[in-house]
C-alpha positions as CSV (number, residue, x, y, z in Angstrom):
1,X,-13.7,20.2,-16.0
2,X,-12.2,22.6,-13.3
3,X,-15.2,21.8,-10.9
4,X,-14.4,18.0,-11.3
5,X,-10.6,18.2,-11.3
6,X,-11.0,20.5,-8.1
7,X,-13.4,18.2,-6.2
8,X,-10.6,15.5,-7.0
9,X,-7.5,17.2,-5.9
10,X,-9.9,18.1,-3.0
11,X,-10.6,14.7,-1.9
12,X,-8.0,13.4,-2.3
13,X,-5.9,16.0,0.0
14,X,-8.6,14.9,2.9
15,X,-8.1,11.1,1.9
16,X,-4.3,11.4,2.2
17,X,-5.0,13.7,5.6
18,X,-6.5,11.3,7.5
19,X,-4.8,8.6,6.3
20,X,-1.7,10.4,8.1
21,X,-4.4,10.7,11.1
22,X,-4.9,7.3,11.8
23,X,-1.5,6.0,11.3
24,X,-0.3,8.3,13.8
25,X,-3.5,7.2,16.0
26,X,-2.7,3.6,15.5
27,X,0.9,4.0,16.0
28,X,0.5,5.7,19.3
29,X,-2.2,3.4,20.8
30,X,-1.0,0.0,19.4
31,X,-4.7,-0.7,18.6
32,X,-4.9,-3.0,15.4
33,X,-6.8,-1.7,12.5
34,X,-9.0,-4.6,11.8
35,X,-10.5,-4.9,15.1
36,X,-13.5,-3.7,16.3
37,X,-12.4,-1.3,18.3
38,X,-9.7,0.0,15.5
39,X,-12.4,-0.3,12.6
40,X,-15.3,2.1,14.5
41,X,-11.9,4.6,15.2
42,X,-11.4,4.2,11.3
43,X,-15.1,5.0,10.4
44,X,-14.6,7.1,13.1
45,X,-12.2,9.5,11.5
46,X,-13.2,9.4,8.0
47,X,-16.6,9.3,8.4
48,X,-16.5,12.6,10.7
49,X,-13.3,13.8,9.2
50,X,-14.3,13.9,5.9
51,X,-17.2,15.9,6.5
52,X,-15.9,18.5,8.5
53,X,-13.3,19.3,6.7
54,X,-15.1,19.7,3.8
55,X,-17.4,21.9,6.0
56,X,-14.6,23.8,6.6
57,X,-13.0,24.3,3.1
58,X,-16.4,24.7,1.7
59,X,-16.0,28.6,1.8
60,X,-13.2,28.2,-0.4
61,X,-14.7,25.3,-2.7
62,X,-17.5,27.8,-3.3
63,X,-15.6,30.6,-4.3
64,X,-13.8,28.5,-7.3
65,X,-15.9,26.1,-8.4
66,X,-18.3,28.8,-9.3
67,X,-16.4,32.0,-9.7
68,X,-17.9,33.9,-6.8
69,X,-16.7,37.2,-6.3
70,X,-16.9,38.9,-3.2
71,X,-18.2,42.1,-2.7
72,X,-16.1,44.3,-0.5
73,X,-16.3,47.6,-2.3
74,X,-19.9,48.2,-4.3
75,X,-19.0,49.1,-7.4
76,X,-23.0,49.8,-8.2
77,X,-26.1,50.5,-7.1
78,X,-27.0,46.2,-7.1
79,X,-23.8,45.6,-5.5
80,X,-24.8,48.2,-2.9
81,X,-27.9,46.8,-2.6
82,X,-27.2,43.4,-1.8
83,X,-24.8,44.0,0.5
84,X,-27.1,46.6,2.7
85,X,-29.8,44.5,2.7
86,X,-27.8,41.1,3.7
87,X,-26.1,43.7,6.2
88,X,-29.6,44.5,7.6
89,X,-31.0,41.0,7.7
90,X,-27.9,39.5,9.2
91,X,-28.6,42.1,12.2
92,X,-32.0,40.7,12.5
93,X,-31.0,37.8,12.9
94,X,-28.6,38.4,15.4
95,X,-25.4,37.2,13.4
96,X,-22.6,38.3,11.8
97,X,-22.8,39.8,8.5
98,X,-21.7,37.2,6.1
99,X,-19.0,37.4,3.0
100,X,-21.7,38.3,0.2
101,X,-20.7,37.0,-3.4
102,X,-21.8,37.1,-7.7
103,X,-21.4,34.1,-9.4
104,X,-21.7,34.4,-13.3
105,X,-25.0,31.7,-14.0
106,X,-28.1,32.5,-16.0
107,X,-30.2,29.9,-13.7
108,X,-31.7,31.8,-11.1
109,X,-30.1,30.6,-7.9
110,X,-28.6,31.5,-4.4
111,X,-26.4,29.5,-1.7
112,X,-24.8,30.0,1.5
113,X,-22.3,27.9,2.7
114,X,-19.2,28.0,5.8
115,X,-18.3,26.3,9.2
116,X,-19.6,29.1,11.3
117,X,-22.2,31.4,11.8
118,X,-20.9,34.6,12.1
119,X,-18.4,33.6,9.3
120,X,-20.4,32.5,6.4
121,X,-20.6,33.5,3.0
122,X,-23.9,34.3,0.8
123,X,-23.7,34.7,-2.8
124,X,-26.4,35.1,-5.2
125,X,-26.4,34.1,-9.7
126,X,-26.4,37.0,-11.9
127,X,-29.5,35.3,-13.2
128,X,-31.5,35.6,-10.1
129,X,-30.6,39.4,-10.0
130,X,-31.6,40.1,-13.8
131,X,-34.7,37.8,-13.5
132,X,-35.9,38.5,-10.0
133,X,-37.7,41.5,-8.7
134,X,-36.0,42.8,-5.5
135,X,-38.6,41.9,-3.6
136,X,-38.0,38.4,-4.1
137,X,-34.5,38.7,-4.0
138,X,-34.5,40.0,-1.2
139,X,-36.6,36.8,0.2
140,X,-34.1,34.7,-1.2
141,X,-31.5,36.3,0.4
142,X,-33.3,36.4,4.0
143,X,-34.0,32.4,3.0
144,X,-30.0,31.7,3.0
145,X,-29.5,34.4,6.1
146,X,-32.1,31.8,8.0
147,X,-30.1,29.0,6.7
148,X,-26.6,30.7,8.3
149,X,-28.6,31.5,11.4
150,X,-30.3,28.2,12.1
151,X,-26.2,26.8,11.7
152,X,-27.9,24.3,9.2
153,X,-24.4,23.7,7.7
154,X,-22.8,22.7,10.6
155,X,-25.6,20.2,12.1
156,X,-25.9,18.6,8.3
157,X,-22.0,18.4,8.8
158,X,-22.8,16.2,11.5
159,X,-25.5,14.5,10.6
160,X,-23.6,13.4,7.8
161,X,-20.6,12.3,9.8
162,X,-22.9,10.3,11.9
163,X,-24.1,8.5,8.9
164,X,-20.7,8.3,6.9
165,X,-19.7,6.0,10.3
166,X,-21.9,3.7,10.6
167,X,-21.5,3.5,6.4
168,X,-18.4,2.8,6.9
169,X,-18.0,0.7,9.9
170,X,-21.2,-1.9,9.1
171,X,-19.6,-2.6,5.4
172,X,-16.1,-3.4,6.9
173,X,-17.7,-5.4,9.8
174,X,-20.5,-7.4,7.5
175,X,-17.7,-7.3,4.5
176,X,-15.6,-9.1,7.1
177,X,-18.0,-11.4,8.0
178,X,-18.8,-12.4,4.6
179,X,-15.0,-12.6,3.0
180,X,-14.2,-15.3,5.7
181,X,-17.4,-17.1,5.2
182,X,-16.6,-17.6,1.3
183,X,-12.6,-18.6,1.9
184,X,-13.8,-21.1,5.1
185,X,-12.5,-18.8,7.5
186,X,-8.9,-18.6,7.4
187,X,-7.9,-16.4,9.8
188,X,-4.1,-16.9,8.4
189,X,-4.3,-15.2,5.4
190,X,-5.7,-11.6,6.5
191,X,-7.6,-9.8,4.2
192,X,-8.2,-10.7,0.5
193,X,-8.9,-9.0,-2.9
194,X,-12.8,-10.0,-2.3
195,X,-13.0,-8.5,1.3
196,X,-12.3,-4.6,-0.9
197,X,-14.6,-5.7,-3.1
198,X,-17.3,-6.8,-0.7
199,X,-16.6,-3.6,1.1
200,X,-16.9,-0.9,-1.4
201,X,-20.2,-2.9,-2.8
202,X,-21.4,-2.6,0.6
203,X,-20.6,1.3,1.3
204,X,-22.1,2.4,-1.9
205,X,-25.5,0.1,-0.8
206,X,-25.8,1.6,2.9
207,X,-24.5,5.1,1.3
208,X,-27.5,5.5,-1.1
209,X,-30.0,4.4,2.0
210,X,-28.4,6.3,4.5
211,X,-28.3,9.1,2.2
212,X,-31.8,9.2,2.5
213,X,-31.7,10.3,6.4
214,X,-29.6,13.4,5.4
215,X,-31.9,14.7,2.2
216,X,-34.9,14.4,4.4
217,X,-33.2,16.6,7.2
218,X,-32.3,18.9,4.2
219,X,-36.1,19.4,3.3
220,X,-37.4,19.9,6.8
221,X,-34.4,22.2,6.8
222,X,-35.6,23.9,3.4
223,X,-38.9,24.7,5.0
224,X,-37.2,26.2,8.0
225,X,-35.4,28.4,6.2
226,X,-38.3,29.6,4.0
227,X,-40.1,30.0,7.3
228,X,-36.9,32.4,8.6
229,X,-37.6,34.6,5.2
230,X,-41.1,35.0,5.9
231,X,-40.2,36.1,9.8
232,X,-37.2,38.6,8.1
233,X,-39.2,40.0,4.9
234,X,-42.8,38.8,4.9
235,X,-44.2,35.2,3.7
236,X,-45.9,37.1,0.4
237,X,-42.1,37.9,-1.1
238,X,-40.8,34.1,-0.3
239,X,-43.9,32.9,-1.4
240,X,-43.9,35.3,-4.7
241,X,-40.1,34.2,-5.1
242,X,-40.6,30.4,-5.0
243,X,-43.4,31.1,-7.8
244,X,-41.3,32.8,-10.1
245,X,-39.1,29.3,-10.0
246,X,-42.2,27.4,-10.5
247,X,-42.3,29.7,-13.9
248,X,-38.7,28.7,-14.8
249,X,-36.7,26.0,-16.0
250,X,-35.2,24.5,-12.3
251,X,-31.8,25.8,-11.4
252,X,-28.6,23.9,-11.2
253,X,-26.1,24.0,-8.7
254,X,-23.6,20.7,-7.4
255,X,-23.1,18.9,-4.7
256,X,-23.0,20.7,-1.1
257,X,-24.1,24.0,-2.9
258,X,-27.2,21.9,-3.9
259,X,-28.0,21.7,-0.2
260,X,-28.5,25.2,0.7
261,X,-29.6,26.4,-2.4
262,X,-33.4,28.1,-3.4
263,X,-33.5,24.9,-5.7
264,X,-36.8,22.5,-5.9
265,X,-37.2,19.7,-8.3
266,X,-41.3,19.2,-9.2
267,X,-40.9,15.1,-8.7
268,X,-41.1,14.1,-5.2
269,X,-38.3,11.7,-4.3
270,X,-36.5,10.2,-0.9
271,X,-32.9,11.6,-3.0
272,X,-34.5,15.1,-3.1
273,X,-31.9,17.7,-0.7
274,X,-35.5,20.3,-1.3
275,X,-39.3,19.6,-0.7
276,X,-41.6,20.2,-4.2
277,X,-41.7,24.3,-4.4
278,X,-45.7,23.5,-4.5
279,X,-45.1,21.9,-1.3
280,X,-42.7,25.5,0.1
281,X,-45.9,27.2,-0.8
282,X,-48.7,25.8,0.6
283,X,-46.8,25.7,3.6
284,X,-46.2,29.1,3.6
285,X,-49.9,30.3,2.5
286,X,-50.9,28.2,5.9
287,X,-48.4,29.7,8.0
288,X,-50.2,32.9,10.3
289,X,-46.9,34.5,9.5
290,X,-48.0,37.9,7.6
């Protein structure tokens, strides 16, 4: 309940922020909001708004919505651990060590999330740590370093906006279309009750194909960042990590966590944000990474 009630308040904070956005927008440049031009400044802004600024409170969103602690003192010898060897494998990469978190799960799982590189965040479940070697923690860990260094965050963030605009701006244009078709076009009478209707049938339609475009850059992604553990650690360690999933019941992490994640469902599907961890393996046994 805290997780939903948070991702509420949440939106609806960005809702009511670029709401205040585009009046002032519209205001200033007397454009009219159901024009062309004023409905791709409308997709415009809340299709890229919204998903930068949940880019950039996503640090935050992490922290609560899964009890994240961050480790700024080690109070033990794991704590220690964790934060040398993220230390270390941020240098490799040639960024900025990263905030490095504990969440309280039993499903083994890790995520990084943040709008910059060199001011990310990396946390890891107790249940990874209890249940994983440190060999393949350490894998996993070099897996989400790769994901911060490769700025996968911030080009999903756009990718993402890209999509949320033309989501937006085709089901208000075609919803248009349509709602004056069925009332004979009378241009008098402005929008009806059937034009919102039309319109939020439409976004959720282009939503769930365009979503597609943004879970398949997510699993090319995926094997990137495997790829980035095997350059930091060694391909054997990923490869001995991803196996011990294969031996477990799958993790489970939400929304944008989801996305950067060590997660990878066995059913292949166009939804899936990770390729089949059969399919993380093989590619790594073929890679002439050592």
């Amino acid at each position: 309940m805290k997780r939903i009630a948070l991702f509420l308040l949440t939106n609806l904070a960005v809702i009511l922020v670029l709401g205040i956005v585009l009046s002032i927008v519209f205001s200033v440049t007397g454009m009219d909001s159901r024009s062309i031009g004023g409905l791709l400044v409308l997709a415009t802004v809340f299709g890229f708004g919204g998903s930068f600024i949940s880019l950039a409170m996503s640090k935050w969103m992490a922290k609560r919505s899964t009890g994240a602690v961050v480790i700024t003192s080690p109070s033990n010898d794991t704590e220690r651990w964790l934060l040398e060897t993220v230390t270390r494998q941020a240098k490799q990469a040639g960024i900025k060590t990263p905030e490095v978190a504990i969440y309280n799960a039993q499903d083994m799982n890790a995520f990084a999330t943040g709008m910059k590189k060199n001011d990310a965040l990396v946390a890891v479940s107790t249940g990874l740590l209890q249940q994983m070697t440190r060999d393949e923690a350490e894998a996993v860990l070099a897996h989400e370093v790769s994901h911060v260094a490769n700025g996968d965050m911030v080009t999903l963030a756009l990718i993402q906006g890209v999509v949320n605009t033309f989501v937006i701006f085709l089901a208000r244009v075609i919803g248009g279309l349509i709602d004056n078709a069925m009332r004979n076009n009378n241009e008098n009478s402005g929008h009806g009750f059937s034009y919102y209707i039309i319109v939020f049938i439409l976004e959720m339609v282009f939503g769930v194909l365009a979503s597609t475009i943004v879970m398949y850059y997510s699993r090319q992604r995926e094997f990137k960042a495997d790829s980035g553990s095997a350059s930091l650690v060694g391909k054997n360690k990923m490869i001995a990590a991803l196996q011990k999933l294969q031996r477990t019941s799958e993790p489970q992490l939400e929304g944008s966590l989801m996305a950067f994640g060590i997660s990878g469902k066995k059913k292949r599907s166009l939804f899936m944000s990770h390729p089949p961890l059969e399919d993380r393996i093989k590619a790594l046994q073929n890679s002439q990474m050592m």
